[in-house]
C-alpha positions as CSV (number, residue, x, y, z in Angstrom):
1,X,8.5,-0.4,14.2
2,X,7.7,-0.4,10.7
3,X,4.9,-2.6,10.6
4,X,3.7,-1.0,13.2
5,X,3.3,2.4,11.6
6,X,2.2,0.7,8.7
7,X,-1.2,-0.6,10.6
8,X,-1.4,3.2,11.9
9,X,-1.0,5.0,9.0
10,X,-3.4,2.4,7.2
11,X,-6.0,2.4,10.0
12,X,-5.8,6.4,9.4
13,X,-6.3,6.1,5.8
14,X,-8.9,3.6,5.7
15,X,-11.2,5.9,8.1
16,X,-10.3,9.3,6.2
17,X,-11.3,7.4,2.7
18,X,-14.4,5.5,4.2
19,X,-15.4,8.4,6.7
20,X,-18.7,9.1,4.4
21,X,-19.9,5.4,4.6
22,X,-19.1,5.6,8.6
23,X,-21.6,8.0,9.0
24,X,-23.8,7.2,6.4
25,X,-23.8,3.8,8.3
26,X,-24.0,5.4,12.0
27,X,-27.1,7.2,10.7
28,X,-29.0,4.4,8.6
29,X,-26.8,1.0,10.0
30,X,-27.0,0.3,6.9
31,X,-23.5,-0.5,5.2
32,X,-23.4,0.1,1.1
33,X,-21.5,-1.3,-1.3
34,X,-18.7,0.5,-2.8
35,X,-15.7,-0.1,-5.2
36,X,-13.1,-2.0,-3.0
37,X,-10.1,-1.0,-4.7
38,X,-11.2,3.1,-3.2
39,X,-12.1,1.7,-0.1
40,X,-9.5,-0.5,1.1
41,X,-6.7,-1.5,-1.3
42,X,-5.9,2.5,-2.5
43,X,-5.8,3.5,1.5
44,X,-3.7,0.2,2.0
45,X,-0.9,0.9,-1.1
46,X,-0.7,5.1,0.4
47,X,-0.3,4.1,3.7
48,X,2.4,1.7,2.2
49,X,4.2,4.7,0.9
50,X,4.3,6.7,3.6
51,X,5.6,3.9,5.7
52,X,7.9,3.5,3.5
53,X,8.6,7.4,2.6
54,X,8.8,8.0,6.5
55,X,11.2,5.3,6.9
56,X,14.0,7.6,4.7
57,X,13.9,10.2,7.0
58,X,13.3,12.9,4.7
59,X,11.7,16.4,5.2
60,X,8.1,16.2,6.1
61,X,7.4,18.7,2.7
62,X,9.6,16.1,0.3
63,X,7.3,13.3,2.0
64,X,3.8,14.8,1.4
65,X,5.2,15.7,-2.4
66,X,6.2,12.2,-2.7
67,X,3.1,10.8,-1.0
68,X,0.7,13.2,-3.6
69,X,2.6,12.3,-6.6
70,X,2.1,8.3,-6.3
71,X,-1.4,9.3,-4.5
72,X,-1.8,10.9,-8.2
73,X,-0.6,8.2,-10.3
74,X,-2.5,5.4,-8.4
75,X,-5.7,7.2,-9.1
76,X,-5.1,8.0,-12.6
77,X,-3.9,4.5,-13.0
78,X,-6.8,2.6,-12.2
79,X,-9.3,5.0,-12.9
80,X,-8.2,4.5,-16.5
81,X,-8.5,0.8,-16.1
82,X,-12.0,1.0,-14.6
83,X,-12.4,3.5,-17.5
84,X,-11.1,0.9,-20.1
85,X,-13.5,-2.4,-18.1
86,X,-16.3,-1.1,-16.7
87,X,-18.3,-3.5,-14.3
């Protein structure tokens, strides 16, 4: 049961991060480029810890303020380490 909420919830992310680029591609079929890490690893690691989250059995409100926080500290995280080697 876990793994398979963990494909769900990542199949959920991975289309609410890359929703922009599914459209821009349904319009143009034309797929662009972007940074990898904010298009598949990021929705990957959050639906990761909401598996995991979900798995503790916690209220729904503890899970999305445990879900935001990490959400948070992923983002700042790596953005400072694109920050620090830019490309």
């Amino acid at each position: 049961m876990f793994g398979f909420n963990w494909i769900l919830n990542s199949l959920v992310f991975l289309v609410i991060f890359n929703l922009s680029q599914i459209i821009s591609w349904y319009r143009t079929r034309i797929w662009q480029p972007t940074n990898s890490f904010f298009s598949f690893v990021f929705p990957l690691v959050l639906a990761l810890v909401l598996t995991i989250v979900d798995s503790l059995r916690l209220y729904v409100i503890v899970q999305i303020i445990i879900l935001a926080v990490v959400g948070i500290f992923l983002y700042w995280l790596f953005i400072s380490y694109y920050r620090g080697n830019p490309k």
